[in-house]
ChimeraX commands (.cxc) that place a marker at each C-alpha (Angstrom):
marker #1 position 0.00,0.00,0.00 radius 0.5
marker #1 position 1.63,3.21,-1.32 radius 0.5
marker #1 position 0.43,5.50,2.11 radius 0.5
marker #1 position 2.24,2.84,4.32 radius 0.5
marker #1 position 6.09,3.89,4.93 radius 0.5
marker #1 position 7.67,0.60,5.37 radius 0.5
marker #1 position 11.59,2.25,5.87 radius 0.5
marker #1 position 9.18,3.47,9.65 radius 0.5
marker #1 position 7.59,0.39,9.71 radius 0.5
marker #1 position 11.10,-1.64,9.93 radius 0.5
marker #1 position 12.35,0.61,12.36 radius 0.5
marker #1 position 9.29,0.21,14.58 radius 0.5
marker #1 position 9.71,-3.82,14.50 radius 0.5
marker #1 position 12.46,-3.00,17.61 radius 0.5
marker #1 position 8.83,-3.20,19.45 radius 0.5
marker #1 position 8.03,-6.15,17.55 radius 0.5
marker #1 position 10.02,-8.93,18.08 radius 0.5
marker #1 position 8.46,-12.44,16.69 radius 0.5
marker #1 position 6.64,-14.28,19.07 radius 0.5
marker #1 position 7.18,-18.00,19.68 radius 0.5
marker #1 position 3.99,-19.04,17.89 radius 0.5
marker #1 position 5.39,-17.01,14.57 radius 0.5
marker #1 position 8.74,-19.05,14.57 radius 0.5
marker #1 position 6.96,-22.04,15.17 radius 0.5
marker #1 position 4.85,-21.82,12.55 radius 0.5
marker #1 position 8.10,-20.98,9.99 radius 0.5
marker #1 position 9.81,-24.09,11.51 radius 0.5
marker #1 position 7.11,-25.74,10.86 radius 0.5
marker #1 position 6.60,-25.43,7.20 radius 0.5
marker #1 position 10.62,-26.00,7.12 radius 0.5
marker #1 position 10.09,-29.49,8.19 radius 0.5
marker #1 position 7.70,-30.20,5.59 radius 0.5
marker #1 position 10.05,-28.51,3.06 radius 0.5
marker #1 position 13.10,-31.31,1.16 radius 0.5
marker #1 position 17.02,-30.84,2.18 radius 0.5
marker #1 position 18.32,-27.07,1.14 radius 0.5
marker #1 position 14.68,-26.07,-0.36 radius 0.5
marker #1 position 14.91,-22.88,-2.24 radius 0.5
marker #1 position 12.11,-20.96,0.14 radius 0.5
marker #1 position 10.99,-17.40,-1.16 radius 0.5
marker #1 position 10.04,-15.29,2.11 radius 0.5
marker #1 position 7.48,-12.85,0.13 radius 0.5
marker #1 position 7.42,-9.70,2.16 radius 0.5
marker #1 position 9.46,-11.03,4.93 radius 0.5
marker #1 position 10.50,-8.04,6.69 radius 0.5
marker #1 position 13.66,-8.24,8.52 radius 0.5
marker #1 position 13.26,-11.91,8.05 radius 0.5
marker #1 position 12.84,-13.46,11.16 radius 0.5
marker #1 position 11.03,-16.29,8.96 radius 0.5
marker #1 position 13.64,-16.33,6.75 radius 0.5
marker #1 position 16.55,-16.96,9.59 radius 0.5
marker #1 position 14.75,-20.28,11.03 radius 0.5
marker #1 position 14.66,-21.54,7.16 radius 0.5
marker #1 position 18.53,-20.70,7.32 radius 0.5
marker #1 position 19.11,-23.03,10.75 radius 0.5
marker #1 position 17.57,-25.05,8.86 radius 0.5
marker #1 position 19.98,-26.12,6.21 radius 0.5
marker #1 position 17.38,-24.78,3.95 radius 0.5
marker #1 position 18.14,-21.69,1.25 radius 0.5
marker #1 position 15.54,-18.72,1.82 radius 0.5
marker #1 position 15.38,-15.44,-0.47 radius 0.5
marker #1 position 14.24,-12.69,1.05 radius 0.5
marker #1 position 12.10,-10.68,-0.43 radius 0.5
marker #1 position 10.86,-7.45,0.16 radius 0.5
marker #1 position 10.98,-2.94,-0.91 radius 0.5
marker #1 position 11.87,-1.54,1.81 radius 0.5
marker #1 position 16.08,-1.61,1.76 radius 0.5
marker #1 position 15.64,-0.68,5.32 radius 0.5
marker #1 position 14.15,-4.39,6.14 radius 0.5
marker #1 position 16.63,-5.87,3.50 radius 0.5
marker #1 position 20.18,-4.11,5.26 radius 0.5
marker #1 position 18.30,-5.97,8.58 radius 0.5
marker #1 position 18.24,-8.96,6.88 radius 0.5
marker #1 position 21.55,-8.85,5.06 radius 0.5
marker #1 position 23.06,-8.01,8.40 radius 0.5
marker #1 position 21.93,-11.70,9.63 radius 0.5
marker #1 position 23.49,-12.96,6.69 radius 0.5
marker #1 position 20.35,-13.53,4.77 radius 0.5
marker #1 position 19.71,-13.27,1.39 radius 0.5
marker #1 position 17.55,-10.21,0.44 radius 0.5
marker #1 position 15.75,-8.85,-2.91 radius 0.5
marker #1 position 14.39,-5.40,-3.05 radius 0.5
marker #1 position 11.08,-6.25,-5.01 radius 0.5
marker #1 position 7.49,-6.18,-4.49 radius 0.5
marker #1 position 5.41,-9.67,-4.57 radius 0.5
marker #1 position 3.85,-8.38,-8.06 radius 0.5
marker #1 position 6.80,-8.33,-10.23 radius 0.5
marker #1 position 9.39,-11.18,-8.64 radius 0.5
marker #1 position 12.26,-10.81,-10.37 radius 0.5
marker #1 position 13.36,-14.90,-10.37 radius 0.5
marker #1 position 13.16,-17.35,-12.94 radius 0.5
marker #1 position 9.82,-19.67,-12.97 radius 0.5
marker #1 position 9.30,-22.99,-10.99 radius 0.5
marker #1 position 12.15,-21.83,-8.41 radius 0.5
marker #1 position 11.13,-22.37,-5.59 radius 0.5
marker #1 position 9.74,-25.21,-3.14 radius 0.5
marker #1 position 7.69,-22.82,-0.94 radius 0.5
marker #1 position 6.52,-19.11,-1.20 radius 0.5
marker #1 position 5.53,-18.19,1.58 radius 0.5
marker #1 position 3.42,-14.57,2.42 radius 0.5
marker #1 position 3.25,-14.27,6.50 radius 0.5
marker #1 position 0.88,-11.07,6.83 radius 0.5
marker #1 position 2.09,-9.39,3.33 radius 0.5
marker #1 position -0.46,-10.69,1.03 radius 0.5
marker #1 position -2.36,-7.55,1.73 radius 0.5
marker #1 position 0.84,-5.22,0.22 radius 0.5
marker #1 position -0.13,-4.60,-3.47 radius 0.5
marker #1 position -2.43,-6.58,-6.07 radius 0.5
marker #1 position -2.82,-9.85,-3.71 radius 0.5
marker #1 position -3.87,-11.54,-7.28 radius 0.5
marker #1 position -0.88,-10.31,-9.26 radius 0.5
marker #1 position 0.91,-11.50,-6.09 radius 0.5
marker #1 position -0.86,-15.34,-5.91 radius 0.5
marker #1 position -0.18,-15.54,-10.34 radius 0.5
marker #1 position 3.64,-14.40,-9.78 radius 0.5
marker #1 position 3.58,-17.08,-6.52 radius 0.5
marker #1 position 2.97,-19.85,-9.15 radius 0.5
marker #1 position 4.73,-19.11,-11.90 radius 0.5
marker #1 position 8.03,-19.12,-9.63 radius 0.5
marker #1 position 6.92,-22.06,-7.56 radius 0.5
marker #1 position 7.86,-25.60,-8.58 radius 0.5
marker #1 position 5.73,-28.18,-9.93 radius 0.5
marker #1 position 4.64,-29.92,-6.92 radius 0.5
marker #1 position 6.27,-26.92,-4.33 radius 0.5
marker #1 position 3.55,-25.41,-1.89 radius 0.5
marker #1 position 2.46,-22.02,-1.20 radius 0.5
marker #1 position 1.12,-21.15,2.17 radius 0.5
marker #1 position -0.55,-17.60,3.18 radius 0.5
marker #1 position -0.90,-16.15,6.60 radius 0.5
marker #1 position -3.64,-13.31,6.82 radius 0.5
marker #1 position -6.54,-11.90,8.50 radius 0.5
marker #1 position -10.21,-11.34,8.02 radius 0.5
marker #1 position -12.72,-9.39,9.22 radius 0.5
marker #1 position -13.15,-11.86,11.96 radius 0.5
marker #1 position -9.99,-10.59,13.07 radius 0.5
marker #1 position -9.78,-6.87,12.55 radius 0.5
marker #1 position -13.47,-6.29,13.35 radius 0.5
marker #1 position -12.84,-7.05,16.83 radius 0.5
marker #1 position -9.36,-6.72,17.64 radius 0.5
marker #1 position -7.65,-4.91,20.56 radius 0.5
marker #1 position -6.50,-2.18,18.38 radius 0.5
marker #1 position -9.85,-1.78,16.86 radius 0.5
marker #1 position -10.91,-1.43,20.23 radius 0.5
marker #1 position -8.99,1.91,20.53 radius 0.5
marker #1 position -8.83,2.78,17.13 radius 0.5
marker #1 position -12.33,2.21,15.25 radius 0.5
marker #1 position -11.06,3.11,11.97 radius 0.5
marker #1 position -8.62,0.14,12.01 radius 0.5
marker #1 position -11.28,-2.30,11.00 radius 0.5
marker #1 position -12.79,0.48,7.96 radius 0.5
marker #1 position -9.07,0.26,6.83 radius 0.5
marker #1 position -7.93,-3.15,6.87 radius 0.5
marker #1 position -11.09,-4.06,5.12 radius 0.5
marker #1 position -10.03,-2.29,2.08 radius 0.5
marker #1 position -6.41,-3.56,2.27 radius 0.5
marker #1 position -7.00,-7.16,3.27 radius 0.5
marker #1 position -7.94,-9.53,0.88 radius 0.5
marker #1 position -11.27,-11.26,1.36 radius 0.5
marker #1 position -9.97,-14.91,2.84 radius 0.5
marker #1 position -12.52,-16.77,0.97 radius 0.5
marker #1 position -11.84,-14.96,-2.56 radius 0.5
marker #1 position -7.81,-15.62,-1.82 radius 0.5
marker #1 position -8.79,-19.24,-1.26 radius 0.5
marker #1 position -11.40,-19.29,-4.08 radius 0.5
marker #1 position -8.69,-17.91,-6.69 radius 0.5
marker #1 position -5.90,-19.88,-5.60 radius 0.5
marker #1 position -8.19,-22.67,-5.80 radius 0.5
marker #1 position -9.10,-22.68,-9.29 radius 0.5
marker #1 position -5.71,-22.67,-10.21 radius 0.5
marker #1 position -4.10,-25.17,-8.04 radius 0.5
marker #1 position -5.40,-29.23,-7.30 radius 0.5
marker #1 position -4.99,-29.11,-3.61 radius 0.5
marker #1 position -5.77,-26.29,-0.98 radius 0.5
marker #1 position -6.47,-26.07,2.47 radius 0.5
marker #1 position -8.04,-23.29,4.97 radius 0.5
marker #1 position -7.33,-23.33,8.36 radius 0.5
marker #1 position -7.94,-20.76,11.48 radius 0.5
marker #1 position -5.59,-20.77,13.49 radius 0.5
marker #1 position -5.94,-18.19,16.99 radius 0.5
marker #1 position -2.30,-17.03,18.56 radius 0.5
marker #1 position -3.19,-15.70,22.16 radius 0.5
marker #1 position -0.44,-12.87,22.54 radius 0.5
marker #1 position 0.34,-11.22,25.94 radius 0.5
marker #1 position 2.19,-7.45,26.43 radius 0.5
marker #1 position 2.48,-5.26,29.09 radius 0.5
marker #1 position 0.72,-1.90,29.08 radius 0.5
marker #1 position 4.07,-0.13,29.25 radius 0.5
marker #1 position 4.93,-2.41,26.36 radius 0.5
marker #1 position 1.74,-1.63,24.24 radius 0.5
marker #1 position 1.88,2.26,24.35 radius 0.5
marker #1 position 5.50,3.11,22.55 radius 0.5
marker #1 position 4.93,0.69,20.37 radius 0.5
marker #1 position 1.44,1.68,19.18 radius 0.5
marker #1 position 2.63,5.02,19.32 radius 0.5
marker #1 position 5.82,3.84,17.11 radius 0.5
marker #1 position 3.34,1.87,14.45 radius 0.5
marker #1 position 4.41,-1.12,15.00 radius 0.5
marker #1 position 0.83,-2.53,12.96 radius 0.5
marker #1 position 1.13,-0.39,9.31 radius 0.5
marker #1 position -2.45,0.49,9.45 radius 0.5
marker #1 position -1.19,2.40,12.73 radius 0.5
marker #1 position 0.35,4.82,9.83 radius 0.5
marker #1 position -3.33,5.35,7.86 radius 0.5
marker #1 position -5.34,6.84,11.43 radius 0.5
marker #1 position -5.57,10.32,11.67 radius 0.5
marker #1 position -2.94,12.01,14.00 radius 0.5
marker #1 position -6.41,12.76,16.58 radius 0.5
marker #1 position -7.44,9.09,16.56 radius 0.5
marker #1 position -4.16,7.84,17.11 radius 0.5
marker #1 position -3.66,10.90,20.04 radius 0.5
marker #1 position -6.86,10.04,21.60 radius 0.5
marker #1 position -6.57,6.02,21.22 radius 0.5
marker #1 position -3.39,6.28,23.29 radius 0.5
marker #1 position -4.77,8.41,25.92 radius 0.5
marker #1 position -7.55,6.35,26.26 radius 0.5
marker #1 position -5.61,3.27,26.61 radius 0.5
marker #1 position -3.24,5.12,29.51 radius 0.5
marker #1 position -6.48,5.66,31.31 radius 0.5
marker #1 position -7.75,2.13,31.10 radius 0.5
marker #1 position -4.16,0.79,32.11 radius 0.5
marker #1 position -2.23,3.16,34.40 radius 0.5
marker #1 position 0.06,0.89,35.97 radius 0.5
marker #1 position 2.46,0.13,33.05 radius 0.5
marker #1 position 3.24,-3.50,34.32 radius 0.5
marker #1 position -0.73,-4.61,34.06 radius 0.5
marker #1 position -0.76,-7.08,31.58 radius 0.5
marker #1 position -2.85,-7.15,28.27 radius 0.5
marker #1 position -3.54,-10.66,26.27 radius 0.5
marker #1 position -5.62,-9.93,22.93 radius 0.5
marker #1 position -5.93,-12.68,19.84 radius 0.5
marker #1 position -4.73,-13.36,16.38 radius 0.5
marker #1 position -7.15,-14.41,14.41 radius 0.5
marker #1 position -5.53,-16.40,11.64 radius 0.5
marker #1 position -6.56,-17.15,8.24 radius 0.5
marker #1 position -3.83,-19.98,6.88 radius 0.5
marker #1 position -4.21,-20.91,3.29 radius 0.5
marker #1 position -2.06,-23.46,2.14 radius 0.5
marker #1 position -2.18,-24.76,-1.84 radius 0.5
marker #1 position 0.17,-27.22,-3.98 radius 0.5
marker #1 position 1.93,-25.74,-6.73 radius 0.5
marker #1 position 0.15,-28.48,-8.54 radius 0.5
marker #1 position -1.91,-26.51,-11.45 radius 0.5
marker #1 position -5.49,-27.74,-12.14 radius 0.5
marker link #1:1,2 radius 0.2
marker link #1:2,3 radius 0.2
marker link #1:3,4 radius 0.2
marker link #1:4,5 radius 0.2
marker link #1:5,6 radius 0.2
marker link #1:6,7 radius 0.2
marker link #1:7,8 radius 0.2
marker link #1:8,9 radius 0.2
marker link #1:9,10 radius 0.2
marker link #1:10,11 radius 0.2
marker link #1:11,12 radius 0.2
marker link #1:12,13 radius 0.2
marker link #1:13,14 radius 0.2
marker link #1:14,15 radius 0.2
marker link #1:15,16 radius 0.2
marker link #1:16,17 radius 0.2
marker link #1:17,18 radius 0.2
marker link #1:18,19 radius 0.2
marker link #1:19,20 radius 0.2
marker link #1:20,21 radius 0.2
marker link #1:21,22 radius 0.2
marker link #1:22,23 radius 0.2
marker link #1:23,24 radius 0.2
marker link #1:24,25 radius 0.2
marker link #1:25,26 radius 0.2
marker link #1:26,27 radius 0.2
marker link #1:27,28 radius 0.2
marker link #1:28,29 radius 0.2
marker link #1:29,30 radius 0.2
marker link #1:30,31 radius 0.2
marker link #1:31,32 radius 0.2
marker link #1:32,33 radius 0.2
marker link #1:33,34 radius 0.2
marker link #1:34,35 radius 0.2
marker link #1:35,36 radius 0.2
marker link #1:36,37 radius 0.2
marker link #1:37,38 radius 0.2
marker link #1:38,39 radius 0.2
marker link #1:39,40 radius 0.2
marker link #1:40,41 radius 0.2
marker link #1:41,42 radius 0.2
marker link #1:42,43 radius 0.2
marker link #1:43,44 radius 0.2
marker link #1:44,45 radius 0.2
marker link #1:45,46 radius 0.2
marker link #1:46,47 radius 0.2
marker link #1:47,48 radius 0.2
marker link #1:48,49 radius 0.2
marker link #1:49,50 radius 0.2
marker link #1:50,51 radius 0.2
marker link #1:51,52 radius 0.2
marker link #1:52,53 radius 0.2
marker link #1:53,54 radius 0.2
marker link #1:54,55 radius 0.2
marker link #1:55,56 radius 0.2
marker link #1:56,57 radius 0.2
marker link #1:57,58 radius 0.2
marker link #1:58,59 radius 0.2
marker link #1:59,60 radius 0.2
marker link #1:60,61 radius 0.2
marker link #1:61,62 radius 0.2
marker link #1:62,63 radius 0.2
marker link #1:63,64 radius 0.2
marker link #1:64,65 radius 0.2
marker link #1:65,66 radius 0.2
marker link #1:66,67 radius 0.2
marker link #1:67,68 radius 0.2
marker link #1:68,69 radius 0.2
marker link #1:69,70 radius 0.2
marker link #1:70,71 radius 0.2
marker link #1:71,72 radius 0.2
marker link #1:72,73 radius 0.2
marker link #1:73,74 radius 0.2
marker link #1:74,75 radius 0.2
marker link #1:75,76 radius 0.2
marker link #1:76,77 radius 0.2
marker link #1:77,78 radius 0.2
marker link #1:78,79 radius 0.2
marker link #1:79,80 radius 0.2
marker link #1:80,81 radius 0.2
marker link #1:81,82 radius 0.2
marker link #1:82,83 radius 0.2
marker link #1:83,84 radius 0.2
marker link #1:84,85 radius 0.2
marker link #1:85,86 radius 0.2
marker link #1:86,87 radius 0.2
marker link #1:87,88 radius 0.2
marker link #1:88,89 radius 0.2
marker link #1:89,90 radius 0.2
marker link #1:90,91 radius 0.2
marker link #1:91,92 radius 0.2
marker link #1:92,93 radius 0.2
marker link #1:93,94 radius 0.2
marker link #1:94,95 radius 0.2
marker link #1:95,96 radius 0.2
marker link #1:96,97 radius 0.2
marker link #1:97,98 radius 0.2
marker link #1:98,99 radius 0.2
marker link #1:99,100 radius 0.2
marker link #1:100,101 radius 0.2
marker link #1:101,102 radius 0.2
marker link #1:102,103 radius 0.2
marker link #1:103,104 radius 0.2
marker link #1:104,105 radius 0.2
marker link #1:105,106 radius 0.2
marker link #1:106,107 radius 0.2
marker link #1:107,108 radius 0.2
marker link #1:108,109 radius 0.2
marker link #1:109,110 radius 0.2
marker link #1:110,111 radius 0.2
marker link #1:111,112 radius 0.2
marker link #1:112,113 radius 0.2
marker link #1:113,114 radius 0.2
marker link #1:114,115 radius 0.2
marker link #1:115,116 radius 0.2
marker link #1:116,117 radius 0.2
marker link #1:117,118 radius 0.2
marker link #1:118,119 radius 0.2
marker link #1:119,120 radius 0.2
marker link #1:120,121 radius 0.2
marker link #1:121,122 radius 0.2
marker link #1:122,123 radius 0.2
marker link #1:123,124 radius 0.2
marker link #1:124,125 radius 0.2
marker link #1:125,126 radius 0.2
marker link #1:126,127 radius 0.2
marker link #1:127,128 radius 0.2
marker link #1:128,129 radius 0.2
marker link #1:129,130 radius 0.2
marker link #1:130,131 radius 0.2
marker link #1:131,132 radius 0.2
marker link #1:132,133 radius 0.2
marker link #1:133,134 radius 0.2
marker link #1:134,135 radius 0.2
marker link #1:135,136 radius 0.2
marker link #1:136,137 radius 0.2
marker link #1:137,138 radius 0.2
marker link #1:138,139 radius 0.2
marker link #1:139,140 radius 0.2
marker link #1:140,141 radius 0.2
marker link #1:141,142 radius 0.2
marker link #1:142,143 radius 0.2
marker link #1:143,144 radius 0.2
marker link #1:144,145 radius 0.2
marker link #1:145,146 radius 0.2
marker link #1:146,147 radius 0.2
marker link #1:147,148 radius 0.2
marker link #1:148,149 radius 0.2
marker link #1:149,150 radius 0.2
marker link #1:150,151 radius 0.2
marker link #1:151,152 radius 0.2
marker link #1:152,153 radius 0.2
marker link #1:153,154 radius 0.2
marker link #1:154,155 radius 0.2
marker link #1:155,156 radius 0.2
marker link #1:156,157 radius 0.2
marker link #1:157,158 radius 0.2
marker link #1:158,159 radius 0.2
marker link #1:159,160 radius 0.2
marker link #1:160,161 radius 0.2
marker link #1:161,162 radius 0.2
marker link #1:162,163 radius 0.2
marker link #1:163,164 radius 0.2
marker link #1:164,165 radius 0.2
marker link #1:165,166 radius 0.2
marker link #1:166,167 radius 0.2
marker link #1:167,168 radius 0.2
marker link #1:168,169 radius 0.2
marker link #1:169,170 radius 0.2
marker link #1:170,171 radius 0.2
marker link #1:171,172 radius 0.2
marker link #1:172,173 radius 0.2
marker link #1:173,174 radius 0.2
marker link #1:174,175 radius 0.2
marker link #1:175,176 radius 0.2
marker link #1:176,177 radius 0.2
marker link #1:177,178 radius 0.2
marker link #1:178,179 radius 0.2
marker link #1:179,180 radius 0.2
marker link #1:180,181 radius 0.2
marker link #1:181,182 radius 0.2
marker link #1:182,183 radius 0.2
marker link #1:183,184 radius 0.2
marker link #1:184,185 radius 0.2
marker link #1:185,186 radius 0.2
marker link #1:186,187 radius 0.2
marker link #1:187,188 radius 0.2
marker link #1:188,189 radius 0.2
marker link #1:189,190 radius 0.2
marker link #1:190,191 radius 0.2
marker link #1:191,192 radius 0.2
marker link #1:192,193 radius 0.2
marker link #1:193,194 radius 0.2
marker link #1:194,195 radius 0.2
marker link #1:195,196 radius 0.2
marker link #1:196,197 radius 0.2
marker link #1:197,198 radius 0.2
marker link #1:198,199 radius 0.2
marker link #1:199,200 radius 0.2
marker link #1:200,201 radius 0.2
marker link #1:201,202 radius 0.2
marker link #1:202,203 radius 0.2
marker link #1:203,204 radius 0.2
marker link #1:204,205 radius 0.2
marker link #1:205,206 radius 0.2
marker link #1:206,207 radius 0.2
marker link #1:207,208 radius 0.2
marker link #1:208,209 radius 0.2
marker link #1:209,210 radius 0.2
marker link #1:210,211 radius 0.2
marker link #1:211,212 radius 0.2
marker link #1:212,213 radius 0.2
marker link #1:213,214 radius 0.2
marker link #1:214,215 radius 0.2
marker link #1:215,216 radius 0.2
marker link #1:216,217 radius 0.2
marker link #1:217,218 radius 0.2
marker link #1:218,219 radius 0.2
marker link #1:219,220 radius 0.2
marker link #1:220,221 radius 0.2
marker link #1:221,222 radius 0.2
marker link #1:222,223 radius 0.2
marker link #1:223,224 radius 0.2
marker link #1:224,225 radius 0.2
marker link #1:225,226 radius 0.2
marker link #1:226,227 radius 0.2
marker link #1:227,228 radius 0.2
marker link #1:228,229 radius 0.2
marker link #1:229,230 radius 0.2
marker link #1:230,231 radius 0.2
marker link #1:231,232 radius 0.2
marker link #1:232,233 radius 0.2
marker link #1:233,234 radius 0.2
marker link #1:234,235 radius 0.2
marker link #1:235,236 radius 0.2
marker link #1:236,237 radius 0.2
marker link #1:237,238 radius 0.2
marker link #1:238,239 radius 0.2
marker link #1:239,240 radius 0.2
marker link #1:240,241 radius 0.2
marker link #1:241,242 radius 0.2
marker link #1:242,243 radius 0.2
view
């Protein structure tokens, strides 16, 4: 999304930091993945993702525009491509996994599923992390920040029409739902909200934001009071088998 400044974004991951549940899920799909797969991390940040697939023994390729994630990355001595999801710049059938953990919703999310199979192998798997409006709709930050849920619904992808378009194109796909139960401290919460740590952070108004965080100071004084909200996962997981 052009109005999102991902260079700030990256530097407001310091009050990100990948939870347990997020590098399980990479080591996960690693497992499932053949000796020294070729993995394209699509969007992958400052590749957190990316560095399990490296323990590995496994060959990940970062990709993603901001050269702010990428000098992260490269600095972990990971592989990064400055590119966007729509216009990959490799060679077709690849790659043994693509893999889009939250990014889908960056760009064209179709332009970014038809590039995901032409550089996928025959056989090789694509897997999508997202949300829907199950998620957004009643989040924690929607909570504070109504507008959150107006905005994400016109930069996340539908779940059902991602699954429904991958599906007509692919012989095997799965949907899943997967909730991650994630637990911060108050005096956690308010820098980083106030940092944008979430890019649609960036898209409120600088009086929603202003009054979301006062609101939130007044609801949790003590700064050690802690706050557990949910993830509510979409995971969409297709062979790169074509139909």
């Amino acid at each position: 999304m052009n109005d999102v400044d991902l260079d700030r974004l990256a530097t407001a991951y310091a009050y990100r930091p990948p939870s347990d549940a997020s590098l399980e899920r990479a080591e996960q799909a690693g497992t499932l993945m053949a000796a020294g797969a070729r993995i394209l991390d699509a969007g992958g940040g400052p590749g957190n993702h990316s560095a399990v697939w490296n323990r590995q023994g496994h060959h990940p390729v970062l990709l993603d525009p901001s050269m702010t994630m990428l000098t992260g990355a490269r600095e972990r001595g990971l592989t990064g491509v400055r590119a966007t999801a729509q216009a990959m710049p490799f060679r077709s059938r690849s790659f043994s996994l693509v893999w889009f953990h939250l990014s889908i919703h960056y760009g064209d999310w179709r332009t970014s599923v038809d590039e995901a199979l032409r550089v996928i192998d025959d056989g090789g798997r694509i897997e999508i992390w997202t949300l829907g409006a199950d998620h957004y709709e009643h989040s924690f930050l929607t909570h504070w920040f109504p507008s959150i849920a107006i905005i994400d619904a016109g930069r996340f992808p539908d779940p059902d029409l991602l699954a429904a378009y991958l599906g007509d194109r692919v012989n095997s796909i799965s949907v899943t739902h997967p909730v991650e139960t994630v637990v911060k401290t108050a005096g956690v919460w308010i820098p980083a909200i106030a940092a944008g740590f979430v890019s649609t952070l960036q898209l409120l108004s600088n009086e929603e934001r202003d009054r979301g965080i006062e609101a939130i100071r007044h609801r949790y004084p003590d700064p050690s009071e802690q706050i557990a909200y949910d993830l509510r996962f979409t995971q969409i997981v297709a062979d790169g088998d074509r139909s």
